[in-house]
C-alpha positions as CSV (number, residue, x, y, z in Angstrom):
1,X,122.4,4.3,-100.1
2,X,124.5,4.8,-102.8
3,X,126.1,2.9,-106.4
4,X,129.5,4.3,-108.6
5,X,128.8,4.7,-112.3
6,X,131.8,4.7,-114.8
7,X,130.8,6.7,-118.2
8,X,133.6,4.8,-120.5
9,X,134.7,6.2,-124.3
10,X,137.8,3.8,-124.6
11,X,139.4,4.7,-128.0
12,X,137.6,2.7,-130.5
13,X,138.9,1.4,-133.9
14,X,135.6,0.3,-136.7
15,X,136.0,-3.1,-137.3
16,X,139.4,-3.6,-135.2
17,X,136.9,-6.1,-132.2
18,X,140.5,-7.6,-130.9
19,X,142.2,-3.6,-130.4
20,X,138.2,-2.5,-128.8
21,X,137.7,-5.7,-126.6
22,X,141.6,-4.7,-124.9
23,X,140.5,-1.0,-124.6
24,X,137.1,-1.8,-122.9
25,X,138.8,-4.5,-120.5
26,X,141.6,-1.6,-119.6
27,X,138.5,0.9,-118.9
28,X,136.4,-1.9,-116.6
29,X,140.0,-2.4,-114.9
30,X,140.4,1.4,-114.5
31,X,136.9,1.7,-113.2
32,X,137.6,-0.2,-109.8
33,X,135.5,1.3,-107.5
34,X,132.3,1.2,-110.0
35,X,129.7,-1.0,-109.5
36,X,128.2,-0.1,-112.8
37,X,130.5,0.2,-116.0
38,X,128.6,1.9,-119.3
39,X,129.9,2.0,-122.7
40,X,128.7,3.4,-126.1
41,X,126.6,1.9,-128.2
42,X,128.0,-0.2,-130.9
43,X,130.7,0.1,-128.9
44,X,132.9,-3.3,-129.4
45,X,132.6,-3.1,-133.6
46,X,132.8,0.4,-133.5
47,X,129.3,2.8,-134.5
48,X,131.0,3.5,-137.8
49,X,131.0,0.4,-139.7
50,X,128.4,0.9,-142.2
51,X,127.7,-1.6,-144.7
52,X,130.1,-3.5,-142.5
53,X,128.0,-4.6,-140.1
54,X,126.1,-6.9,-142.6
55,X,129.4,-9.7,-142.6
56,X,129.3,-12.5,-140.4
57,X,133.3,-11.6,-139.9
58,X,132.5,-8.7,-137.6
59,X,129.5,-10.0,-136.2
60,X,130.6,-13.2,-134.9
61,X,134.1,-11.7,-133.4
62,X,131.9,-9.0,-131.2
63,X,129.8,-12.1,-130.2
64,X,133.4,-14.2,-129.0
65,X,134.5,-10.5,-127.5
66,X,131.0,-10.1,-125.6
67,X,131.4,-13.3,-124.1
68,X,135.3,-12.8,-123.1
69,X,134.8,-9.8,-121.2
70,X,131.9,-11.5,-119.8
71,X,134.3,-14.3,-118.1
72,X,136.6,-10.8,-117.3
73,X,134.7,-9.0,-115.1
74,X,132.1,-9.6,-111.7
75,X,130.7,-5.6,-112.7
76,X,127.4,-4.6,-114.4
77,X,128.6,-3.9,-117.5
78,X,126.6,-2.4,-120.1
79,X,127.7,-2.7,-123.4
80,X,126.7,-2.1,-127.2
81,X,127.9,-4.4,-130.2
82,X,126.1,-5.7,-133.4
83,X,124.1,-9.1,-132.7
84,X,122.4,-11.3,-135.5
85,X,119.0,-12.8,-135.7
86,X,117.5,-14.3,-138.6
87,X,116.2,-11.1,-140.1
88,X,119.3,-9.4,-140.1
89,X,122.2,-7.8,-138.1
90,X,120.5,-5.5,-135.0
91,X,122.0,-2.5,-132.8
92,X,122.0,-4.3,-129.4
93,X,122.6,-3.7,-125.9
94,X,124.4,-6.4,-123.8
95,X,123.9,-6.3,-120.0
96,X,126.6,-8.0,-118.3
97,X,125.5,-8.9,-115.0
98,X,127.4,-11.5,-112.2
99,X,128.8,-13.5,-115.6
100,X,125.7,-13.5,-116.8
101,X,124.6,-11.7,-120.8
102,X,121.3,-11.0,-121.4
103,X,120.7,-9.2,-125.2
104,X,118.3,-6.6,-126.3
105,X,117.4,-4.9,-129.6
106,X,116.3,-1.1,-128.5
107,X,114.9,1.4,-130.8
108,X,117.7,3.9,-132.7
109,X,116.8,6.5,-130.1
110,X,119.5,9.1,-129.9
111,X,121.9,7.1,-132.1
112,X,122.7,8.6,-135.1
113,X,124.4,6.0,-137.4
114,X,124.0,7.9,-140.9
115,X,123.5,5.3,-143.3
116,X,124.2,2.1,-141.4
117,X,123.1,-1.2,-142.8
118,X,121.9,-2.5,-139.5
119,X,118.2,-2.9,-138.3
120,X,116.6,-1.6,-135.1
121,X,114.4,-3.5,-132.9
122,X,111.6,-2.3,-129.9
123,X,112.9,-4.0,-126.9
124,X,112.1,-2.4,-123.5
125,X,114.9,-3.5,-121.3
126,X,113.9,-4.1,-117.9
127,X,115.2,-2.2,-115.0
128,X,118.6,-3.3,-113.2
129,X,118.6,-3.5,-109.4
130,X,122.1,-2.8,-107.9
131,X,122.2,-2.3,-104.5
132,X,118.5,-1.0,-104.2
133,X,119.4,1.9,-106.7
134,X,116.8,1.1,-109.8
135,X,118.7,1.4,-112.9
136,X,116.9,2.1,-116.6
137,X,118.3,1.8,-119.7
138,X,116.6,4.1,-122.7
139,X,117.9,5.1,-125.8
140,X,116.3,8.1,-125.8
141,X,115.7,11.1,-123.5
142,X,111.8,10.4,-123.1
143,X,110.5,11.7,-119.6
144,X,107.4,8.8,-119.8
145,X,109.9,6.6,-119.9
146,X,111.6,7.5,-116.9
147,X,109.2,7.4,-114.3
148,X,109.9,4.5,-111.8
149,X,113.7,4.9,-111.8
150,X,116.3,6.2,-109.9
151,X,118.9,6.1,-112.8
152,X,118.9,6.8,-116.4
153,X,121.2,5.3,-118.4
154,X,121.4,6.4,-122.0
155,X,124.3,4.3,-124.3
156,X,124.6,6.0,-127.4
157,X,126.7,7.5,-130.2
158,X,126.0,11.2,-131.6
159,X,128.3,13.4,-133.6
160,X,129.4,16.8,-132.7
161,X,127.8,19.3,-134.0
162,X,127.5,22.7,-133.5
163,X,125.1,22.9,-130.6
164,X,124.5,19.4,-130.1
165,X,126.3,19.1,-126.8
166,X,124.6,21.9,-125.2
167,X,121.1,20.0,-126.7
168,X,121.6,16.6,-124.8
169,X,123.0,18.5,-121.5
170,X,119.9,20.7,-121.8
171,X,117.6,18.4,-122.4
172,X,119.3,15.7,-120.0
173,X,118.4,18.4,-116.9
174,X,114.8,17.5,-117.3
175,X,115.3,14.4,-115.6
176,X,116.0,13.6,-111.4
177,X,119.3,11.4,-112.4
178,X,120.7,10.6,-115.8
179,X,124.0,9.4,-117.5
180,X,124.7,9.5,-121.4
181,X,127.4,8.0,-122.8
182,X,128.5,8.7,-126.7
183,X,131.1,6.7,-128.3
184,X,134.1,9.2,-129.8
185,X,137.8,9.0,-130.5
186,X,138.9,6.3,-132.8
187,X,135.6,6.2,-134.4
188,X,135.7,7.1,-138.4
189,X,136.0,11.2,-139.3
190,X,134.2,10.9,-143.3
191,X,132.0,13.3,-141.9
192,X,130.4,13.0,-138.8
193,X,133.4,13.3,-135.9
194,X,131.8,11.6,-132.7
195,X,131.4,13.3,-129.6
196,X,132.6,11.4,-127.0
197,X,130.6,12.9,-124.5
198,X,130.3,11.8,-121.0
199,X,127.5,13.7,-118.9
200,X,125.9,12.8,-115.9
201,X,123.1,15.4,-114.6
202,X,121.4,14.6,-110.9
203,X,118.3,17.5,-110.2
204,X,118.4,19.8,-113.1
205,X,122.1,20.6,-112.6
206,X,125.0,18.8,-114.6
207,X,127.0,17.4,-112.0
208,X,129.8,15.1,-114.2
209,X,131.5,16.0,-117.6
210,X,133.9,14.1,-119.7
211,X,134.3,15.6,-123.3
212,X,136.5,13.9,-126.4
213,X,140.0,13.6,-124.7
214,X,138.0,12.2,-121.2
215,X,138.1,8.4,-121.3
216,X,136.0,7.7,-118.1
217,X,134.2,9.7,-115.6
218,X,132.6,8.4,-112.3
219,X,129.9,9.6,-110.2
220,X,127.9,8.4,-106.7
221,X,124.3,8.1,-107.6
222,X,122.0,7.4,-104.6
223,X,117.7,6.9,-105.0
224,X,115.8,9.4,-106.5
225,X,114.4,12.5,-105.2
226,X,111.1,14.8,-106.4
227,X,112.7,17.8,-107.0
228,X,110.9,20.5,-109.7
229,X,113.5,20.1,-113.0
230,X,113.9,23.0,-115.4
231,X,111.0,23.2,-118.7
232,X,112.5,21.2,-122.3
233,X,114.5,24.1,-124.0
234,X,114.5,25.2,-127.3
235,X,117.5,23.3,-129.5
236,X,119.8,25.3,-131.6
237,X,117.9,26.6,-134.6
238,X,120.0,25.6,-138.1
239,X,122.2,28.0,-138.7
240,X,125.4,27.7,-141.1
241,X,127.3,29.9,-139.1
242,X,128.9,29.5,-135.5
243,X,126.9,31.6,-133.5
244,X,129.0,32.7,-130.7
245,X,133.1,32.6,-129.9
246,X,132.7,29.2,-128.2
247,X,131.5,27.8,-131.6
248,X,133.8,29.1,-133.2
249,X,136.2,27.3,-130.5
250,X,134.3,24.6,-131.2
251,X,134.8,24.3,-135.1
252,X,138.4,24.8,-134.8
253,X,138.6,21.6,-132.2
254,X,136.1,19.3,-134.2
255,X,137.9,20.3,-137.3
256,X,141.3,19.5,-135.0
257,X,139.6,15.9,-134.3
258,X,138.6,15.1,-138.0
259,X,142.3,15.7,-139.0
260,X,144.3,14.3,-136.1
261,X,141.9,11.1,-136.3
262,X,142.6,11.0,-139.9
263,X,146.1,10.9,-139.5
264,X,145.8,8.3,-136.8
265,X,144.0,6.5,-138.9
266,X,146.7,6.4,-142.0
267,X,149.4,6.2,-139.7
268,X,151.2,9.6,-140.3
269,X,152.2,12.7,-138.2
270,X,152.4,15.1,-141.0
271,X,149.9,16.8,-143.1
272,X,150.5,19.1,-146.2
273,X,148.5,21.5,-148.2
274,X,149.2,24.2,-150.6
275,X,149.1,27.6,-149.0
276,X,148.0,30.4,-151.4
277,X,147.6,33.3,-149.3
278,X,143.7,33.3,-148.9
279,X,141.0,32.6,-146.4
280,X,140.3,29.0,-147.0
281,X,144.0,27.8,-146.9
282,X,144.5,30.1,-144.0
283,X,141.3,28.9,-142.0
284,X,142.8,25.2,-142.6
285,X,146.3,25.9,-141.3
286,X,145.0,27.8,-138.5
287,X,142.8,24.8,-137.1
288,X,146.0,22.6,-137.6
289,X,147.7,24.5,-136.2
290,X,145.1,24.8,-132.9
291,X,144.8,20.8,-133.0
292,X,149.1,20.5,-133.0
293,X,149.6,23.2,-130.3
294,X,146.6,21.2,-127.9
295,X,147.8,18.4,-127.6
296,X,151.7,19.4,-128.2
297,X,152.4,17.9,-131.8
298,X,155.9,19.7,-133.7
299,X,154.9,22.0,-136.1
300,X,157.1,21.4,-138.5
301,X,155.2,18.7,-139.4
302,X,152.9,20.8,-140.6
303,X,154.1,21.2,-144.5
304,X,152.9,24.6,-146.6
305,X,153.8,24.7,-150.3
306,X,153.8,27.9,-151.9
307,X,152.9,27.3,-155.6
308,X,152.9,31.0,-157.5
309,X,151.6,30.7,-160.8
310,X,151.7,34.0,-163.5
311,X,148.7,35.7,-161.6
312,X,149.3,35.1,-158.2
313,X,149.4,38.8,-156.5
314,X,152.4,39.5,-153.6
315,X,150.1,40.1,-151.4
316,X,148.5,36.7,-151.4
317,X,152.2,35.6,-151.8
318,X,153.9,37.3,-148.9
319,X,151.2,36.5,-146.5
320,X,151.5,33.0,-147.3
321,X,155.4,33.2,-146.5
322,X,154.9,35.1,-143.1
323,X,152.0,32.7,-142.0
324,X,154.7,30.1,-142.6
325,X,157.7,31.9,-140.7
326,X,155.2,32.8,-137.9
327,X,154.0,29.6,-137.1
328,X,157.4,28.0,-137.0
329,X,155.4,25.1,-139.8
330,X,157.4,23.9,-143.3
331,X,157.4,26.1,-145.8
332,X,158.2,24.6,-149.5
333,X,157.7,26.4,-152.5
334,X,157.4,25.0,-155.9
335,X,156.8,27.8,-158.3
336,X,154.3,26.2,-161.5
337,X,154.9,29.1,-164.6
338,X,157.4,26.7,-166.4
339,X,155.3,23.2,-165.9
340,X,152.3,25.0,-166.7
341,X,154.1,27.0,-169.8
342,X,155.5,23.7,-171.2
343,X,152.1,21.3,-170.4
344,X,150.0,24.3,-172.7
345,X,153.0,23.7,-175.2
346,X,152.2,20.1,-175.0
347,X,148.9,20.1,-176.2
348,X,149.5,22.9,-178.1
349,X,147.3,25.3,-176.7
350,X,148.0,29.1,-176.5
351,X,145.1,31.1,-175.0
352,X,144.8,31.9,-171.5
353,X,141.5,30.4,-170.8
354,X,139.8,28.2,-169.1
355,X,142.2,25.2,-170.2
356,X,145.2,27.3,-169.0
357,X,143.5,28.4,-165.5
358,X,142.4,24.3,-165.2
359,X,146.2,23.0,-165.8
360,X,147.5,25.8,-163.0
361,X,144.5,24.3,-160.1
362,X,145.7,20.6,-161.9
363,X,149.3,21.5,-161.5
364,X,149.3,22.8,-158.0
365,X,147.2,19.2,-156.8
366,X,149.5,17.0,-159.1
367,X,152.5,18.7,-156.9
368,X,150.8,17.9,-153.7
369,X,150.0,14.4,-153.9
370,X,153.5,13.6,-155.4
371,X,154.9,15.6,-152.3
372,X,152.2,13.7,-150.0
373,X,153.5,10.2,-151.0
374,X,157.7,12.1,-150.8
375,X,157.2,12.8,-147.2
376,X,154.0,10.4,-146.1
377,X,151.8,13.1,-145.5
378,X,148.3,13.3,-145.4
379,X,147.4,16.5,-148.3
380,X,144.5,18.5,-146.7
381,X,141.7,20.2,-148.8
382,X,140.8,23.3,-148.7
383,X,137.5,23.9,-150.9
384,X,134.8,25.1,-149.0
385,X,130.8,24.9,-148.4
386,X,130.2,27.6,-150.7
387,X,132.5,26.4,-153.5
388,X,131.7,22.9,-153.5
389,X,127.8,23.8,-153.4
390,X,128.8,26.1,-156.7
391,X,131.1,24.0,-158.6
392,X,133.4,26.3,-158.6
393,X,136.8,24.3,-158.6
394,X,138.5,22.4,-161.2
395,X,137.7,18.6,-161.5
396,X,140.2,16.7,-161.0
397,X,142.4,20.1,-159.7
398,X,141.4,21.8,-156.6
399,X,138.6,19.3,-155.8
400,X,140.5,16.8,-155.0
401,X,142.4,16.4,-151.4
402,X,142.9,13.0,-149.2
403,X,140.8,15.0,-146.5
404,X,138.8,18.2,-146.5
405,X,138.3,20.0,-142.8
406,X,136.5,23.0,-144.6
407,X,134.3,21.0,-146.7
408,X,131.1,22.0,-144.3
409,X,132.1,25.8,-143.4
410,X,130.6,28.4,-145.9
411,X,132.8,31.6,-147.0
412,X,130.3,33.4,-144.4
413,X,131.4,31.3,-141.8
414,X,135.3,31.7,-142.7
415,X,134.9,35.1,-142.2
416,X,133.3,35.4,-139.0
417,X,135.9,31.7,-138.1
418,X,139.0,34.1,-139.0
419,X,137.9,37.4,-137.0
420,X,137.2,35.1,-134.2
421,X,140.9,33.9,-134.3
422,X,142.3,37.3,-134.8
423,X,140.9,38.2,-131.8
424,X,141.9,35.6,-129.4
425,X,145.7,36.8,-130.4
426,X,146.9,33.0,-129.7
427,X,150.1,34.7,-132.2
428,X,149.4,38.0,-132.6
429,X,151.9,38.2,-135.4
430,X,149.9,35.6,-137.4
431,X,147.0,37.2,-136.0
432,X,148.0,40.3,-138.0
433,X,148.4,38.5,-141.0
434,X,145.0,36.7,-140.9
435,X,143.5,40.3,-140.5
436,X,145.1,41.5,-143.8
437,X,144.3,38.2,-145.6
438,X,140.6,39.1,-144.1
439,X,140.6,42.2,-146.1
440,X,142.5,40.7,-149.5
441,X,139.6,40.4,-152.1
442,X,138.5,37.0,-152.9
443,X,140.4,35.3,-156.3
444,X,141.5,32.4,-157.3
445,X,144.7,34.2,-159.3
446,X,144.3,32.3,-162.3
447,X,144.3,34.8,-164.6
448,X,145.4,38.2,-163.8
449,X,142.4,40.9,-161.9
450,X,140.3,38.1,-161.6
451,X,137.6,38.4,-157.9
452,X,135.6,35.7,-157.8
453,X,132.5,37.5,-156.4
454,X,132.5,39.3,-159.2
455,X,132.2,36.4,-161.4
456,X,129.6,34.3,-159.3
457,X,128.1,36.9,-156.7
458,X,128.4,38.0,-153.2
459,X,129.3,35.0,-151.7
460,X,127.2,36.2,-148.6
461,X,124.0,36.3,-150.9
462,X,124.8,32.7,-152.4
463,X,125.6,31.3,-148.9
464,X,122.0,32.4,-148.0
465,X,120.7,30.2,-150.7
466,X,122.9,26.9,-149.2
467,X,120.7,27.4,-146.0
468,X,117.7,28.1,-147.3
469,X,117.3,26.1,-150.4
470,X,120.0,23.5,-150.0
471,X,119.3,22.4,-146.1
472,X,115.8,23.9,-145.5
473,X,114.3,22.7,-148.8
474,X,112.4,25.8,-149.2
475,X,111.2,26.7,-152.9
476,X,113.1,29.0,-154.6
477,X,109.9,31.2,-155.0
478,X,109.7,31.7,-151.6
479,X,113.4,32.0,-150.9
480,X,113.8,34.6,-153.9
481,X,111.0,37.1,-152.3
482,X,112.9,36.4,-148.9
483,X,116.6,37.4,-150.4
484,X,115.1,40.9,-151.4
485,X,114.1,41.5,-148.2
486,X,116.8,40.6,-146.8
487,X,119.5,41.8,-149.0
488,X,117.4,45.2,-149.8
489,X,118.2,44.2,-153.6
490,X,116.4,44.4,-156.2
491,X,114.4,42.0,-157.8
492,X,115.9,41.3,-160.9
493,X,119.8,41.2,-159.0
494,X,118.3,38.9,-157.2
495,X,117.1,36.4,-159.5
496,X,120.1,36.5,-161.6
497,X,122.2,35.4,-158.4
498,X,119.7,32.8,-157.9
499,X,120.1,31.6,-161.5
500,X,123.3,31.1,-160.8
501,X,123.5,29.4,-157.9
502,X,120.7,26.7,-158.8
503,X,122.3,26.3,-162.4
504,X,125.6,25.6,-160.7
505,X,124.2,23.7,-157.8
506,X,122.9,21.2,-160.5
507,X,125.0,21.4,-163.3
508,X,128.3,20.8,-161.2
509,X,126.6,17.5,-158.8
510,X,129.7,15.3,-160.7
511,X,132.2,17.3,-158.8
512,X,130.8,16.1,-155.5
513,X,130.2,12.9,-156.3
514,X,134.3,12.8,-156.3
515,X,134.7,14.9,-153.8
516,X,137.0,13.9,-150.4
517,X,136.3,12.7,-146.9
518,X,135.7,16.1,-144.9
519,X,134.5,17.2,-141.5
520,X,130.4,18.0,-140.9
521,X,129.4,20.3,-138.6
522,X,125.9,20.7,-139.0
523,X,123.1,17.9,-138.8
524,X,122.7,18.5,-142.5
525,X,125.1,16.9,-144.2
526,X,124.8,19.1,-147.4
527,X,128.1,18.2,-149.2
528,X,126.7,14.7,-149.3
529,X,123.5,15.9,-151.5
530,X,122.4,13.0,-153.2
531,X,121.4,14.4,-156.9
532,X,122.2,12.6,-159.8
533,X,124.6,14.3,-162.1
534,X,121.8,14.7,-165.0
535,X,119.0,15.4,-162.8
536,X,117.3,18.3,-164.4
537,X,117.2,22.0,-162.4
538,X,114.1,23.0,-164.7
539,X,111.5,22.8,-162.1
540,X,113.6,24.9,-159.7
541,X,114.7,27.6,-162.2
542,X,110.9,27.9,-163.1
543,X,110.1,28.5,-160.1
544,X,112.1,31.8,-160.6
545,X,110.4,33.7,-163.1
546,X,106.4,32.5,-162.1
């Protein structure tokens, strides 16, 4: 005795109900021989929609879709769309079922919907019979809630993160037979890039995977057998940094996802950003790069401007130019000296200062957006974790972009990103190149001799701080006695980097309140602090010298 299950992640658009409803009718089609069809949750508006989901526009179209594919299909169906009762717009589960819809409002369970203007109810949903197979629906991985069934059915929608696939499958072993279904490609990429995952595990083993680029996969689920299921294992302690070369893999695709989505999204095959020679640039061209070689995209859509200003160094310069000629991408190069010389003649300034390294970051993003809208490209970013935590860009400049894949990796994390790509050789002659930008001190060449590490820090020591202070809201009492351990410093280094980083971290909030749309790989979504731009440090930074 035996059912067929269909996992389905059709490609969904937020908010586009007409272009879902078609996908999730081509997916029940496609799933023939299934007796039972599970979507995602949310899955006909889309689990992106934010304060969207509070107009009756959306609302009532996913109630007129529900009940056409309804009258489409004679499957159990199992479905997740946005429903309205009179105290607001709930996350519900529709159970389609011989023509027949029944509703329910579940807990959030598993779902994690950021900061979605829809409410949560506490429905238990009552078991499905098909063909003698007992089918539960949760919408979370509770083993008290299991007991009774054959099948476990989880309909849900969870971003990848680092770790977080390896989590659910872990976690999904504990139970005789289970299916969990995440909504994925289409969804929105401001941050959290959905997983898509499809996983079916029957006796502690995982027996049926479909990641992002699967739309459906099927298994044979028969009644339920006691069989001893492996202990809950320990989840992925927060760390900022892949851990291993498969996260790293895995940062390169999710970073992949958030830009090709993007670009989807806008309706664009080319991206541009200004190439200077350095890690960050480097670590966003090479996961372009990755994402247009997977899934066979021409490179020379790919655009790299080479802007040298007065202080730019030929190292920095010629690496840029061989990344360029080695990938077989666009290379454009717009030298700024003369706009720069003749803007500083403008406004009649003459000393090379803070104004003249501001109008070389402004320059360099005026000439990028201009050349964004010339050849309808999307510009990328290419501030990172550690810089945006710090301030240190120029408003208006460098911290602006249409989309930012490095807005969640620190400079710790390039490092070990970078090596990690170096030795995979996918081009060993860019490969080489990486290695040498690896070892070019850190600078933003705005004036001449200038490291940055010497003007801030060792990024390594300030990246410490993101984790400990920033995402693990420890004190910074605690986390300044815990640096000179772990640095071997002394005590009075120590606090002055600490100084520094909570001064910035504060002082500079007004910078990320502007800041772009950008991939998150962590379940902390740190660039997305919430302070106020005047919200006073002087607690923390007395915390320093008690």
């Amino acid at each position: 005795m035996s059912i067929t299950v269909s996992l389905c992640t059709p490609r969904i658009k937020p908010g586009a109900v007409k272009f879902n409803t078609q996908n999730i009718k081509d997916c029940i089609l496609k799933s023939k021989k299934a007796d039972v069809v599970v979507f995602p949750r949310l899955a006909l508006s889309g689990a992106t929609c934010a304060s969207m989901y509070t107009f009756p526009v959306l609302v009532e179209a996913c109630e007129s879709a529900l009940s056409e594919i309804s009258s489409f299909t004679d499957k159990t169906v199992i479905l997740g769309l946005p429903f309205a009762k009179s105290d607001g717009v709930y996350d519900s589960i529709a159970i389609i079922n011989n023509k027949n819809v029944s509703i329910y409002f579940p807990k959030k369970g598993m779902m994690d919907s950021g900061k979605n203007t829809i409410c949560y109810g506490n429905d238990v949903i009552p078991d499905i019979d098909v063909d003698g197979i007992k089918v539960r629906i949760l919408t979370q991985l509770d083993e008290s809630l299991a007991l009774g069934a054959d099948f476990i059915v989880v309909p849900t929608a969870y971003p990848s993160y680092l770790g977080s696939t390896d989590d659910v499958i872990a976690d999904a072993k504990r139970f005789a037979q289970v299916a969990i279904v995440s909504s994925g490609k289409g969804e929105s990429v401001s941050g959290k890039i959905m997983s898509g995952d499809k996983i079916i595990c029957s006796f502690g083993k995982l027996s049926e995977y479909g990641g992002y680029d699967e739309e459906i996969v099927t298994a044979k689920i028969g009644k339920a057998k006691t069989k001893e299921l492996p202990p809950k294992a320990p989840k992925r302690a927060l760390d900022l940094n892949p851990l291993s070369d498969k996260e790293c893999e895995l940062t390169y695709e999710i970073m992949g996802r958030g830009i090709l989505g993007r670009m989807s999204e806008i309706g664009t095959d080319k991206v541009i950003l200004g190439l200077s020679g350095g890690l960050d640039s480097t670590n966003v061209l090479v996961a372009t790069v990755l994402a247009f070689d997977k899934y066979k995209l021409d490179k020379k859509n790919i655009i790299c401007v080479t802007m040298r200003g007065g202080a730019s160094s030929s190292r920095t310069q010629n690496n840029a130019s061989a990344l360029i000629d080695a990938y077989k991408v666009t290379g454009i190069n717009v030298p700024i000296d003369t706009a720069v010389t003749l803007h500083m003649r403008t406004i009649s300034h003459e000393l090379k200062d803070v104004v003249f390294e501001n109008a070389q970051a402004r320059e360099r993003t005026q000439i990028l957006l201009d050349l964004s809208n010339k050849y309808n490209a999307l510009m990328l970013g290419t501030s990172d974790l550690s810089e945006i935590c710090l301030g240190f860009s120029t408003f208006g400049g460098d911290q602006l972009s249409q989309y930012n894949p490095n807005c969640c990796i620190t400079k710790t994390a390039m490092r070990k990103l970078l090596s990690y790509y170096v030795s995979c050789k996918h081009n060993k002659v860019a490969a080489k190149i990486v290695e040498d930008i690896l070892a070019t001190p850190i600078s933003p060449e705005l004036l001449s001799g200038q490291e940055t590490e010497s003007i801030l820090g060792p990024y390594k020591i300030h990246d410490y701080f993101i984790k400990e202070i920033v995402a693990l809201k420890k004190s910074p009492k605690i986390v300044l006695q815990q640096a000179i351990a772990e640095f071997g410093s002394d005590e009075a280094t120590i606090k002055k980097y600490l100084k520094t980083f909570l001064s910035r971290l504060f002082r500079f909030q007004f910078k990320r309140n502007f800041g772009p749309d950008g991939v998150q790989l962590f379940p902390y979504d740190l660039t997305d602090l919430l302070i106020r731009s005047d919200f006073s440090p002087e607690l923390w930074l007395s915390q320093i010298e008690e």
